[in-house]
C-alpha positions in Angstrom: 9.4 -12.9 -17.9 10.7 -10.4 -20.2 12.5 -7.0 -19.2 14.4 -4.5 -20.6 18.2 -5.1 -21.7 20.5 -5.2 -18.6 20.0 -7.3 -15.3 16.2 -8.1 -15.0 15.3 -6.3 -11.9 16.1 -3.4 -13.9 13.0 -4.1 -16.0 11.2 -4.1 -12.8 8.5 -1.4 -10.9 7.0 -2.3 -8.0 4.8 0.9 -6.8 1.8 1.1 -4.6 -1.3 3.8 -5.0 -2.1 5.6 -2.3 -5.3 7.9 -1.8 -8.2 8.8 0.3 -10.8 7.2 0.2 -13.1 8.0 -2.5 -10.4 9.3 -4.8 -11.0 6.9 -7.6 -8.0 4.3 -6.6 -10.0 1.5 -7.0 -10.9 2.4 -11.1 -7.7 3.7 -11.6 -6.1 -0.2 -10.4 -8.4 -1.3 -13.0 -7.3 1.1 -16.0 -3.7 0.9 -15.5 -4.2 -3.4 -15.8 -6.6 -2.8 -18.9 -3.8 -0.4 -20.4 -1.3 -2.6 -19.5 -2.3 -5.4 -21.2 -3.1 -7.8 -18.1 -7.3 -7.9 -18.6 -9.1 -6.8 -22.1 -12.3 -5.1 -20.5 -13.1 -2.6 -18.1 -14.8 -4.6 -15.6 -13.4 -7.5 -16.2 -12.0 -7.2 -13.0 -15.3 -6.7 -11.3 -16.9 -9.4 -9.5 -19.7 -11.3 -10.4 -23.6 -10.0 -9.3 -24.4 -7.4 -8.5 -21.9 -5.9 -6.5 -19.3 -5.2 -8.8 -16.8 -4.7 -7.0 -13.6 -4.5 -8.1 -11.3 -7.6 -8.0 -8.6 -6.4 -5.5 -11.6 -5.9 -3.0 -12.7 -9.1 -2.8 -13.5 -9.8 1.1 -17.2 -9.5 2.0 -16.6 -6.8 4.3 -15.2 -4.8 1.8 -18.2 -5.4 -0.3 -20.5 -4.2 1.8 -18.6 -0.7 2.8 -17.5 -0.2 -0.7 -13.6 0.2 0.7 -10.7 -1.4 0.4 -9.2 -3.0 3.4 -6.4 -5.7 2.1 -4.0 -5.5 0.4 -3.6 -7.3 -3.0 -0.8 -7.6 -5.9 -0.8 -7.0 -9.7 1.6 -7.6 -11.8 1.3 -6.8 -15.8 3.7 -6.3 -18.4 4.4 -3.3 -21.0 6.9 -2.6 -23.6 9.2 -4.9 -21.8 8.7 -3.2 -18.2 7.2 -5.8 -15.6 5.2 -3.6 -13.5 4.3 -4.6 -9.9 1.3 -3.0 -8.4 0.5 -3.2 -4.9 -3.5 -1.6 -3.7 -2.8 -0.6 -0.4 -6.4 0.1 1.6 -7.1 3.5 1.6 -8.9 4.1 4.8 -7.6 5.7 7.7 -7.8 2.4 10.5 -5.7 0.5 8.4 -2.9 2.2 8.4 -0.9 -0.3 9.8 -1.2 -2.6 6.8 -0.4 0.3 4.6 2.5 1.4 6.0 3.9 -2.6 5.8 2.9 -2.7 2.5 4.8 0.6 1.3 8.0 -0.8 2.7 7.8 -3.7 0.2 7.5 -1.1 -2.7 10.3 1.4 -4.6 7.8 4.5 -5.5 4.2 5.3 -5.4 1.3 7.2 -7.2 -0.6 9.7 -4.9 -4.5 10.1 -6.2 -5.8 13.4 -5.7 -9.5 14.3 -6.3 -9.8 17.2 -8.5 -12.2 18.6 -6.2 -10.7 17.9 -2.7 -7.3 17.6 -3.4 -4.8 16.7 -0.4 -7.4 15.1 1.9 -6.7 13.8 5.6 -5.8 10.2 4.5 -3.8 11.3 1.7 -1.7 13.2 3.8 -1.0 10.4 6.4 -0.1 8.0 3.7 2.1 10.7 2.0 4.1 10.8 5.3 4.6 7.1 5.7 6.6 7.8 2.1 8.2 10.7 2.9 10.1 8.4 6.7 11.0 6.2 3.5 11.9 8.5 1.1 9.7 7.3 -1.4 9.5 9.0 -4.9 6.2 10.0 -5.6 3.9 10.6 -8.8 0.7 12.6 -8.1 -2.0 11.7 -10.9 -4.8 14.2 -10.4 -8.7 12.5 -11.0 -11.9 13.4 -12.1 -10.9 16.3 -14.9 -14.0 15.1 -16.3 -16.2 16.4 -13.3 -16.4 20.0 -11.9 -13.3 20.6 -9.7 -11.2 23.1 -7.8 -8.9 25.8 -10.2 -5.4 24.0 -11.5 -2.6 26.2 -9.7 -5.0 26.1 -6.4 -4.5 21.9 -6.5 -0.7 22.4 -7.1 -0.5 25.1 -4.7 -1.5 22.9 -1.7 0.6 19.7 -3.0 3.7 22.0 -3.1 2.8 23.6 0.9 1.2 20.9 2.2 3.7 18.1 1.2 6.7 19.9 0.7 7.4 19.2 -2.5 8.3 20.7 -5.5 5.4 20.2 -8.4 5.9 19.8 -12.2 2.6 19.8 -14.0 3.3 17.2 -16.9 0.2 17.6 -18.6 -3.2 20.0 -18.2 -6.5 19.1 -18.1 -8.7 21.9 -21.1 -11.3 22.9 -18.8 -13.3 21.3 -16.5 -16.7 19.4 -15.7 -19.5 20.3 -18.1 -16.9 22.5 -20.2 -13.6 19.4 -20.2 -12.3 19.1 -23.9 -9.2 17.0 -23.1 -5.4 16.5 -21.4 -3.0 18.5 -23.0 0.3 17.1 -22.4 3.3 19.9 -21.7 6.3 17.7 -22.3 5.2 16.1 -25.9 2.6 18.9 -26.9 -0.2 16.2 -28.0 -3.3 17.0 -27.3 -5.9 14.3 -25.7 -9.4 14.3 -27.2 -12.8 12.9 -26.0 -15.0 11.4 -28.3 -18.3 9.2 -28.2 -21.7 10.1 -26.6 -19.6 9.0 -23.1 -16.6 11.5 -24.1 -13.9 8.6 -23.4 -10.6 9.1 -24.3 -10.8 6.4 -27.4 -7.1 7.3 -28.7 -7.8 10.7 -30.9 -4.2 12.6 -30.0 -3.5 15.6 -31.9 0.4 15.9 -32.2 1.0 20.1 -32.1 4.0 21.6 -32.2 3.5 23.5 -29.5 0.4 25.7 -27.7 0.4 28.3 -30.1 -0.4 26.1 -33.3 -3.2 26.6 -34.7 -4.5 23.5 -35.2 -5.9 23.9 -31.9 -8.0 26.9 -32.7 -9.7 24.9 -35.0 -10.2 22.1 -32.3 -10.9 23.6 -28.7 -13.8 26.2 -27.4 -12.0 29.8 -27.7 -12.4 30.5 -24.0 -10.7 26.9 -23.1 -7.7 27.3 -25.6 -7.2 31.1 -24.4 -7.3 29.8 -20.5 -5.1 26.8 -21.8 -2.4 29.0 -23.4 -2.5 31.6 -20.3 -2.7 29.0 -17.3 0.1 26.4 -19.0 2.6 29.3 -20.3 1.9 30.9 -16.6 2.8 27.5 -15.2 5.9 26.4 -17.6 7.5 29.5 -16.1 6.5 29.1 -12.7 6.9 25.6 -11.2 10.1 23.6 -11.1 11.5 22.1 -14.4 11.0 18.1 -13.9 14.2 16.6 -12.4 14.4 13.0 -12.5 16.9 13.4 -9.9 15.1 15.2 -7.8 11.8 13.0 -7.8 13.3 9.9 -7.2 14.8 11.4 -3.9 11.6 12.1 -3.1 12.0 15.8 -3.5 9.6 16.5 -6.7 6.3 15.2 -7.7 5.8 15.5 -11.1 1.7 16.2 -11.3 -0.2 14.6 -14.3 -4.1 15.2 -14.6 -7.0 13.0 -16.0 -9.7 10.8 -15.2 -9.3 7.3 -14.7 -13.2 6.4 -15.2 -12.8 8.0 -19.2 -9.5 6.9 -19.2 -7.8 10.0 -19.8 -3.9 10.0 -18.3 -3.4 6.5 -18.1 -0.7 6.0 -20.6 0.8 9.0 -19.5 0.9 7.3 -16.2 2.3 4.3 -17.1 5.1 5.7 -19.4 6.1 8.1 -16.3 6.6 5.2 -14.0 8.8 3.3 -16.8 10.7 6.2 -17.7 11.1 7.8 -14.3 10.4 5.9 -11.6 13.4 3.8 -9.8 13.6 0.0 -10.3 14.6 -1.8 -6.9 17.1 -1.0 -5.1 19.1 -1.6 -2.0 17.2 -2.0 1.1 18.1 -2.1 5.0 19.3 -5.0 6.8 21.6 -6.5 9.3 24.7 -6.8 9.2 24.3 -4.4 5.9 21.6 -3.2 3.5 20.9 -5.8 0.6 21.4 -4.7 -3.3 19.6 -6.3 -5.9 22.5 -7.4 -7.4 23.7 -9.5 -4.8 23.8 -13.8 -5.8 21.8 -14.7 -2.8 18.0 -15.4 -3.1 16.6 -13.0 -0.3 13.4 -11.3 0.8 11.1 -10.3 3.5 7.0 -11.2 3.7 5.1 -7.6 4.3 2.0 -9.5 4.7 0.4 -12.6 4.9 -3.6 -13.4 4.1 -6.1 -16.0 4.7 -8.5 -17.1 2.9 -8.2 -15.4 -0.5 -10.1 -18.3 -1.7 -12.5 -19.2 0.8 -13.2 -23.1 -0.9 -9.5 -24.1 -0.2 -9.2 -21.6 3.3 -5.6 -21.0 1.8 -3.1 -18.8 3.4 -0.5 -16.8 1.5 3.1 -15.0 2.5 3.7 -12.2 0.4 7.2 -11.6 0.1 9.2 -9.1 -1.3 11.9 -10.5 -3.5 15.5 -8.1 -3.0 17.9 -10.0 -4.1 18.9 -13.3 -6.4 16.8 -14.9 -9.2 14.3 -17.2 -7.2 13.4 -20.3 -8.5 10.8 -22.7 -8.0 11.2 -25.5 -5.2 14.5 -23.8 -3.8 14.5 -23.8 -0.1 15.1 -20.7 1.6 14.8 -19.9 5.6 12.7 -18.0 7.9 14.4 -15.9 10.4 11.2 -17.0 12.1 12.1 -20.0 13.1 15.5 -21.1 11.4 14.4 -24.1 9.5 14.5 -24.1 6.0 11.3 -24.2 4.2 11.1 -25.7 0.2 8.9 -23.2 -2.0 7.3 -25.7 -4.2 4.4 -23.5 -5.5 5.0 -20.1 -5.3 2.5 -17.5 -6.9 2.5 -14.8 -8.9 -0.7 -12.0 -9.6 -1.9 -11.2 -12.9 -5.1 -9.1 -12.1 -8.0 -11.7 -11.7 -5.8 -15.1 -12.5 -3.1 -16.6 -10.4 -0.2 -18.4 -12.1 2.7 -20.8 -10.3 6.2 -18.5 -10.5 8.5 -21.3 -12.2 11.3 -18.1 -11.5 11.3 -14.3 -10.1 13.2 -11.6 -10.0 14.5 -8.4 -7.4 11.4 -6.0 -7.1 9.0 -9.2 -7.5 6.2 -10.0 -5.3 5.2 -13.8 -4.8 3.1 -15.8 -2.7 4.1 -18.1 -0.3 1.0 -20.7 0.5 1.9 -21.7 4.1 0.0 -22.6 7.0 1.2 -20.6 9.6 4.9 -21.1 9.3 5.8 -17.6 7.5 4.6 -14.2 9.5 4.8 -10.7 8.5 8.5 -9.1 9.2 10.2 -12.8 8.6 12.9 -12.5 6.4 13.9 -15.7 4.3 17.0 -16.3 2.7 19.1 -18.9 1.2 21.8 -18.9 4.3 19.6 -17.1 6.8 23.0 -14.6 7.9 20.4 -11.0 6.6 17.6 -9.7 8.5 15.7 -7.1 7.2 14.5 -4.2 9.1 12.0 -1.4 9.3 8.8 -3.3 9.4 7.2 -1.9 12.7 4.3 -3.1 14.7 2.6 -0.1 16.5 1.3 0.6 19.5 -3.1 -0.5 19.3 -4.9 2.9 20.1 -7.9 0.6 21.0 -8.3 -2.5 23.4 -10.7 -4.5 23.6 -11.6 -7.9 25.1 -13.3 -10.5 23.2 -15.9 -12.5 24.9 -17.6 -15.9 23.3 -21.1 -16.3 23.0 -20.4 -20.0 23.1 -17.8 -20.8 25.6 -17.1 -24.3 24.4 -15.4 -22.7 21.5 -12.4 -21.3 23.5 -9.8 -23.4 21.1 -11.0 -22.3 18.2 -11.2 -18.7 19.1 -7.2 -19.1 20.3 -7.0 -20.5 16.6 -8.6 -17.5 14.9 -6.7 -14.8 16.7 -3.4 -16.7 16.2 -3.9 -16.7 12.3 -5.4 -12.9 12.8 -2.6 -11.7 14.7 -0.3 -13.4 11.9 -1.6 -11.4 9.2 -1.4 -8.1 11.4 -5.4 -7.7 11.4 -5.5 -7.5 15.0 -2.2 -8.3 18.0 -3.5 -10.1 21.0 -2.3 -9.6 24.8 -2.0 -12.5 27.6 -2.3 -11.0 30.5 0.1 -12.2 33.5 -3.2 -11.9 36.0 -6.8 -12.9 34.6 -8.2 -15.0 31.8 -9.3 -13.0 29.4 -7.5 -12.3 26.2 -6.9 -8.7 25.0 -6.9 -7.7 21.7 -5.9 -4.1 20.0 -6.1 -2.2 17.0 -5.2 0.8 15.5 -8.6 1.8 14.1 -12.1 0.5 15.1 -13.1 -0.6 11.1 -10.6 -3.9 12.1 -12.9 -4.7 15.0 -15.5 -4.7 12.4 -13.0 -7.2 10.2 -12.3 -9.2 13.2 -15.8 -9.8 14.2 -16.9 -10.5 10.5 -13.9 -13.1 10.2 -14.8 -14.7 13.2 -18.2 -15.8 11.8 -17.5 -16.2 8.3 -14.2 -17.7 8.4 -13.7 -19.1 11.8 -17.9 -20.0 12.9 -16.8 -18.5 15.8 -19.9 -15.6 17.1 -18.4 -13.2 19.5 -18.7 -10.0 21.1 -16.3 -7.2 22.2 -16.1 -6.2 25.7 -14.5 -2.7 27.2 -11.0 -3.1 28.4 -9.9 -2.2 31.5 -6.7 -0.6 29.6 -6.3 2.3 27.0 -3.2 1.9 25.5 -0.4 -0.8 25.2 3.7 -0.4 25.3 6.1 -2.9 24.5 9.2 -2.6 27.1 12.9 -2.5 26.4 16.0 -1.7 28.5 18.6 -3.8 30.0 17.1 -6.8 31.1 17.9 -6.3 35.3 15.4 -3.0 34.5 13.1 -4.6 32.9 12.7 -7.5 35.0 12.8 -5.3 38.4 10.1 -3.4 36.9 8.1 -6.2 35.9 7.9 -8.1 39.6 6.7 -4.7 40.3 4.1 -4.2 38.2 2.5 -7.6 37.2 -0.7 -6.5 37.5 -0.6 -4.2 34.3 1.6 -6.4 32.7 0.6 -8.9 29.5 2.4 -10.7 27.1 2.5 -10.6 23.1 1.9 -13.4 20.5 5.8 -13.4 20.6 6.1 -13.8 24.7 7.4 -10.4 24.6 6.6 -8.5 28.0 3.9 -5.2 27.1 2.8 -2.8 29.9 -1.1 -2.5 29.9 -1.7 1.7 30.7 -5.6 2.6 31.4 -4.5 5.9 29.7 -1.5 8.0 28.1 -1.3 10.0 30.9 -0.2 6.9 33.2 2.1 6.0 30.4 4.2 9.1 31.0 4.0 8.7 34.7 5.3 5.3 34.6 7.6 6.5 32.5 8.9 9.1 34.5 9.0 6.7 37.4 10.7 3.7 36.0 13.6 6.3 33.5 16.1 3.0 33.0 12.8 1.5 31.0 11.6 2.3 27.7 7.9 2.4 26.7 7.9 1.8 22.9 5.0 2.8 20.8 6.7 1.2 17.9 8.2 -2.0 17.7 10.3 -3.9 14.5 9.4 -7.4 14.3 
């Protein structure tokens, strides 16, 4: 693959979008591959029939809700950037997959609705970036529909988040009245055209808002709201500081509408021009540059059955470090044996293709069959580990109950490959029979149960648990173990034999806790 002159992970971009639900994610995936080259047709991502949904969203679940709840790769090429996009699902129960999946990237693009701007979601995601520092370009959607004043959307982007805003370009009016993107740092002006009013590629280069070359273009009310709101707004908000955004300090703010494809290539020459290319990341005994010889990386998530005919299962892993090539063999802090990576993949929208090499910031799959699990790191001499991928705490337990009991094997089979990919962790209790499993949000019991029948023939049903809430316990081991013989009752073990207390609510959390003050009751837990 081609980058720009230097090393190649220079050349490189992995980002992630992150949105509400709703907030036009899904179309703007799909624009930034079209404008980047990697499909020729809107749509052309869209499945078959009738659904049409779009290719990242390609489990049946999904298809039916209209959301996205997996998370896929992109990877397209522009002007001799590699660009690595990673969908993350935008609603609120998978949060868990999110957050793993915005560990693997080096910046993102917040989605705002020009109508709703910062929603609940949005905010939640925004947070996961900000305990990662994560630089942050905010692409405002929808100009093309009726939507909430300008300054009133940066306004609540600057309290809410924190952050300072730089309006990089300004939507000429709004709804029924929207004439175009006027573009404050170049001074071209975008223009509709067609019965549709798409952005077909009509830019008007001005030399600034005062030519008038634009009184002869726009409505007099929108050009003398344009010149008042953008002069009012050059003097007000914070100059752009490249500096500053890729601290994660400043978002610079660009508006449009990714369904008339207004602001795309704005977007996409932002992220080459400003956003950082990878980077050093944490890890024991010491963080890992790009730069460094070794081939190493980390798998943020693994999924089954992306093509249900071959019921294939692929790691993705974060490249950091080294130039990867095809068939080296690199190990699995997993389980210390070192694994030959004869057919690794890469993701160009709707096509797969085998990686014959890859680069720092890269994202490849890994086909395995249960060898490689979220949080492994591999490497060429397995002395790294990587750190800050987290398993939380589930916030709901439930326990699974066959309606065909012969099929107890294949049940232990399913949650196994489930609890892999981080769709659901199971407990073994030390007393009883009955496995527990937990979630963060109730849409994965919805996933689970669907999986089980599609993927697994396996029909079940979900039971109340007799518990609330889950901790893993840490401490010295004499602590641990005293408390343990003491409490074996409330006590079950994880997929990783790891002891976890069992509480019936977060009240008796912090009373155990206050008992027992030698043993810690962690919410949060790195693999």
């Amino acid at each position: 693959m081609s980058a720009s002159s230097g090393p190649q992970h220079t050349g490189r971009r992995t980002f992630a979008i992150i949105a509400h639900p709703d907030a036009g994610k899904t179309t703007l995936t799909e624009k930034l591959l079209l404008f980047g080259g990697a499909i020729h047709l809107a749509g052309e991502v869209k499945a078959r029939g009738d659904a049409r949904r779009a290719r990242s969203d390609w489990m049946k679940i999904e298809q039916q809700r209209g959301i996205s709840v997996t998370s896929s790769v992109m990877t397209f090429e522009r002007d001799g950037v590699t660009f690595n996009l990673l969908d993350t699902p935008g609603h609120e129960d998978f949060s868990e997959d999110t957050y793993r999946t915005l560990t693997a990237v080096d910046s993102a693009v917040m989605v705002l609705d020009v109508a709703k701007g910062v929603e609940s979601q949005t905010r939640k995601l925004f947070e996961v970036c900000r305990l990662r520092n994560v630089p942050i370009i905010t692409f405002v959607n929808k100009c093309d529909r009726e939507g909430r004043e300008v300054f009133e959307t940066l306004d609540e982007v600057a309290e809410l988040l924190q952050l300072d805003v730089t309006p990089m370009t300004w939507p000429v009016g709004m709804g029924g009245t929207f004439e175009g993107i006027y573009d404050l740092r170049t001074n071209r002006l975008l223009l509709p055209e067609g019965p549709s009013r798409e952005f077909n590629g009509e830019v008007v280069q001005t030399t600034g808002l005062h030519d008038p070359q634009l009184d002869a273009i726009l409505s007099a009310d929108n050009l003398a709201k344009l010149r008042e709101d953008a002069e009012l707004a050059l003097a007000g908000y914070a100059e752009f500081d490249g500096e500053a955004y890729r601290n994660g300090d400043l978002t610079p703010v660009f508006f449009g509408s990714a369904l008339k494809e207004f602001g795309i290539d704005s977007l996409i020459e932002a992220l080459a021009a400003h956003a950082p290319p990878p980077h050093a990341l944490p890890a024991e005994p010491a963080p890992v540059a790009p730069d460094n010889p070794e081939v190493t990386g980390f798998v943020f998530k693994v999924q089954a059955n992306m093509d249900p005919n071959h019921r294939d299962r692929i790691a993705f892993m974060r490249l950091v470090s080294g130039t990867f090539k095809r068939g080296m063999k690199l190990t699995p802090t997993g389980h210390g044996k070192p694994i030959a990576i004869h057919s690794p993949i890469m993701f160009f929208a709707q096509q797969r293709e085998l990686a014959d090499e890859a680069f720092p910031g890269d994202i490849i799959g890994i086909p395995n069959h249960g060898v490689l699990r979220v949080g492994d790191t591999l490497s060429e001499r397995a002395q790294v580990r990587f750190t800050g991928l987290p398993n939380f705490a589930p916030e709901i337990l439930r326990r699974v109950a066959l309606k065909d009991p012969t099929k107890t094997k294949q049940l232990r089979k399913a949650l196994d490959d489930l609890s892999e990919e981080g769709v659901v962790q199971v407990f073994y209790p030390e007393i009883g029979s009955n496995w527990i499993i937990g979630v963060v949000g109730q849409l994965q019991l919805d996933v689970l149960l669907s999986r089980l029948e599609a993927e697994y023939k396996v029909g079940a049903v979900l039971e109340p648990a007799p518990y609330d809430t889950a901790r893993w316990l840490g401490g010295e081991a004499a602590d641990v173990k005293a408390f343990m013989d003491l409490n074996r009752g409330a006590l079950a073990k994880d997929r990783d034999g790891d002891p976890v207390f069992l509480a019936k609510s977060a009240w008796e959390v912090g009373y155990v806790a206050d008992r027992y003050p030698a043993v810690k009751f962690l919410a949060t837990r790195e693999r």
